[in-house]
N, C-alpha and C positions, 0 to 999 in steps of 0.2 A: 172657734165659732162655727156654726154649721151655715151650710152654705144654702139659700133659699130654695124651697120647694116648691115647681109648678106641679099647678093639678088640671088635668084636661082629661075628658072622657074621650075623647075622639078627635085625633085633627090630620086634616089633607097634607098627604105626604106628596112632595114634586118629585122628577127626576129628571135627569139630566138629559139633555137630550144627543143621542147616540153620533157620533161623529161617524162622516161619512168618509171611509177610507178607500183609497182606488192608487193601490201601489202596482209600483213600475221596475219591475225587474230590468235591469239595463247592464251586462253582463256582470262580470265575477265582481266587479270593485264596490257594483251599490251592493249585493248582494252581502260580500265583507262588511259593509257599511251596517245593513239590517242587521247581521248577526251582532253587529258592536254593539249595536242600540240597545237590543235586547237584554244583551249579557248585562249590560249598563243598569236595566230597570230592575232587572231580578236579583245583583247584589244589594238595591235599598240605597238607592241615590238617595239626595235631602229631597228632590224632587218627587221620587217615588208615594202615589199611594198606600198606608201601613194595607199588611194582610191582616185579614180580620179569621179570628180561629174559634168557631163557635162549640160550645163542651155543654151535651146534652144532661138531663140529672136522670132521676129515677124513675119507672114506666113509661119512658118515652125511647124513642131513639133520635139517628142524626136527621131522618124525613120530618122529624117535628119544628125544623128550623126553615126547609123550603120555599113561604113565603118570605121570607127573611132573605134568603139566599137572592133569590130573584132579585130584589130590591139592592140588595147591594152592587150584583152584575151590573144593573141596568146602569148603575156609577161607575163601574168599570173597577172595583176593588176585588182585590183577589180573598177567594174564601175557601177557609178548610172547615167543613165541620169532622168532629173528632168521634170516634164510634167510642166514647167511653165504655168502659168496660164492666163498670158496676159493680164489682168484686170486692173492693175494700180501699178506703180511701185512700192509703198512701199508695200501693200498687195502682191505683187509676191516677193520682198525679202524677208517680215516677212516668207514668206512660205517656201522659198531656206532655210534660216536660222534656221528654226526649221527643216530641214532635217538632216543641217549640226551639228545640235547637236544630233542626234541619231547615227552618224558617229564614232567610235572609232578610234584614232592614227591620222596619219599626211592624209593629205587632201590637193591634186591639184585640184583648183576649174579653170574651164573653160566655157567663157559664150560665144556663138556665137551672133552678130549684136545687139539688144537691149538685149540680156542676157549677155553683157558684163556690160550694166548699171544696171542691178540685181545684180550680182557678187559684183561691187564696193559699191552696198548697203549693201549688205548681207554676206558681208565678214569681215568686220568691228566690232573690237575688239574680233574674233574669234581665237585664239593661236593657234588649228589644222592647221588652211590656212595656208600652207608654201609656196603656189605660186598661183598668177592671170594666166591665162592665156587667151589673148583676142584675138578672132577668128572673123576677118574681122569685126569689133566691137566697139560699143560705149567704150569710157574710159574715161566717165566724171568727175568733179570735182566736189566739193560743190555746191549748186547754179547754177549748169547746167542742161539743160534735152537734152532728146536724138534728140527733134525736132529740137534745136538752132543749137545742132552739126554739123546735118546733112549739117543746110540751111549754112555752116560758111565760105562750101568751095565751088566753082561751081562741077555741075559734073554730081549731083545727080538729077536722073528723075522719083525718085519713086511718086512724088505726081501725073504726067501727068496720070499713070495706077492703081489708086486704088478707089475702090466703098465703099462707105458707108452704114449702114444702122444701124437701131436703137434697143437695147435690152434693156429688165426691169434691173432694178436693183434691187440689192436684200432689200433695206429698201425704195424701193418705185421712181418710178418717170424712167426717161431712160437715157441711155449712148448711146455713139456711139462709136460703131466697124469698122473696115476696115481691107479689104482684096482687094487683087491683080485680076483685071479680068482675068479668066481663058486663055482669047486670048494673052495677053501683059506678061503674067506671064514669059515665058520661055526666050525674049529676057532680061527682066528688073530683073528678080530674076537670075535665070539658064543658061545663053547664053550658057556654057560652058560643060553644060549637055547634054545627049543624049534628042530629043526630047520627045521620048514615057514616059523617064524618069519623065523628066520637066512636061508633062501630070499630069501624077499622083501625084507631089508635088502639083500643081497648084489644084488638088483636092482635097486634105487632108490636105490643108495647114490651119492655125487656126489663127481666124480674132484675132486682138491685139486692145486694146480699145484704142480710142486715147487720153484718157486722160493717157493711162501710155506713152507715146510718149511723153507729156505735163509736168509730173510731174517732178520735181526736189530733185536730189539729194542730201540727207542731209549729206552721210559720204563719205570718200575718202580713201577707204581701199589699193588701191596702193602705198600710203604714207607712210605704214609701211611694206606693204608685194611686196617682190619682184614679177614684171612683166616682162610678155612675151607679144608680139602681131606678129599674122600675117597679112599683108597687102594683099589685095585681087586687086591688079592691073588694073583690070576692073574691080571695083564693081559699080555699077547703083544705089544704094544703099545711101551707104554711101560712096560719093566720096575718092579713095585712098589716097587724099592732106588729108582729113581728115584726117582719119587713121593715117597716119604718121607723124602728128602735136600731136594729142593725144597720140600715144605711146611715140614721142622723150617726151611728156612733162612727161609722166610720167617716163621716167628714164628706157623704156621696153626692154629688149634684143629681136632685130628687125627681123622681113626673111619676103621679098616681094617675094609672087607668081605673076608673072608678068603675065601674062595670066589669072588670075583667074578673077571668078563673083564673085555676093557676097553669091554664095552656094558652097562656097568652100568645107564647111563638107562632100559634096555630090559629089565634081567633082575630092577633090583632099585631097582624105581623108588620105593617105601615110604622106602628109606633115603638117595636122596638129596630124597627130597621133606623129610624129616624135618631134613636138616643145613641146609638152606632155612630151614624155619622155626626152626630154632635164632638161625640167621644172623640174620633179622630177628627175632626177638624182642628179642636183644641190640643 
């Protein structure tokens, strides 16, 4: 049975409010004492806050999570965002995946748009993962790749705005990369963004290789680990039918931004910081 969908365009995110600390060095024994505590919180006590490990997708990098980040600090949860690598989808999970093992205690993994199809590779058979969380994002199955996804529902007009070109690879011979023309970037990525904003994504944004677009995935880590997705209402992207076929299928506890693009980390960073802490609370 799939589990209910709320739908909110916009809601008031709280936070926590910052404890006031005023430590007291009092020779070597508290000091021993600090060091114990710590060492305590960073192997992943039951007490401990999970780390939350955030895995960017494609045209974006790890800055497109920063309102996101902030919001989570302000909780006092520890955050890695992942500089995925874009190159091709099993070689960008092997990489998530050897993060996620240098990680101590429980671990909210969250992927945005094709780093939700890193996630589902790279989270598979890891016991830390205690929750998916997929931000306007692939959530494919065995035998799917992120390009069939996309083409499965109308909607989506990312192929009309993206330029190709060719790089070496590293044991010889070339691939090819794609990125978004600077001019079409902000209606097709960003609509929802402030312009000057959308500027400077469309400049720093990181070509993704189209063969990890192409490749298929071989595990289906949503199967075992509870999922979250949020729906991106306007995404250009990845058509929202999408989305919402792939979260009901995987069983996701649902929240549609009805207004959003598909840079939501960037437009509407309150509410995916919010499905975060939902994710771990649970």
């Amino acid at each position: 049975m799939f589990r209910p969908e709320r739908t909110n365009s916009r809601s008031a995110v709280g936070s926590l409010a910052k404890l006031a600390l005023a430590p007291l060095v009092i020779g070597s024994l508290l000091a021993a004492t600090a060091t114990g505590a710590a060492a305590s919180h960073d192997t992943g006590s039951s007490t401990a806050k999970p780390t939350v490990v955030l895995v960017h997708g494609a045209f974006a990098d790890a800055s497109s999570w920063a309102g996101v980040i902030r919001g989570l600090q302000r909780d006092h949860y520890r955050v890695i965002a992942v500089a995925n690598p874009l190159r091709g989808l099993h070689d960008d999970a092997a990489y998530v995946r050897n993060l996620l093992d240098t990680v101590k205690g429980p671990v909210i993994l969250a992927g945005h748009s094709y780093g939700g199809s890193v996630i589902t590779q790279a989270a598979a058979g890891n016991p830390n993962v205690k929750a998916l969380v997929y931000v306007a994002a692939f959530i494919p199955a065995a035998g799917e790749s992120a390009a069939e996804l996309a083409a499965k529902f109308p909607g989506g007009t990312l192929g009309d705005t993206v330029s190709s070109a060719s790089y070496p690879l590293p044991g010889g011979g070339t691939g090819t990369e794609l990125t978004i023309r600077q001019d079409r970037f902000h209606k097709q990525f960003a609509a929802d963004v402030p312009a000057a904003t959308a500027a400077v994504m469309a400049a720093t944004q990181r070509p993704v290789s189209a063969a990890a677009l192409e490749e298929k995935v071989t595990e289906t880590a949503w199967k075992s680990i509870p999922s979250y997705a949020l729906v991106a209402g306007r995404d250009l992207n990845i058509p929202p039918k999408a989305q919402k076929w792939m979260a009901e299928r995987a069983d996701a506890h649902i929240v549609t931004v009805l207004g959003a693009s598909h840079a939501i980390t960037v437009s509407e960073p309150s509410e995916v910081t919010e499905l975060i802490r939902r994710a771990a609370r649970n």
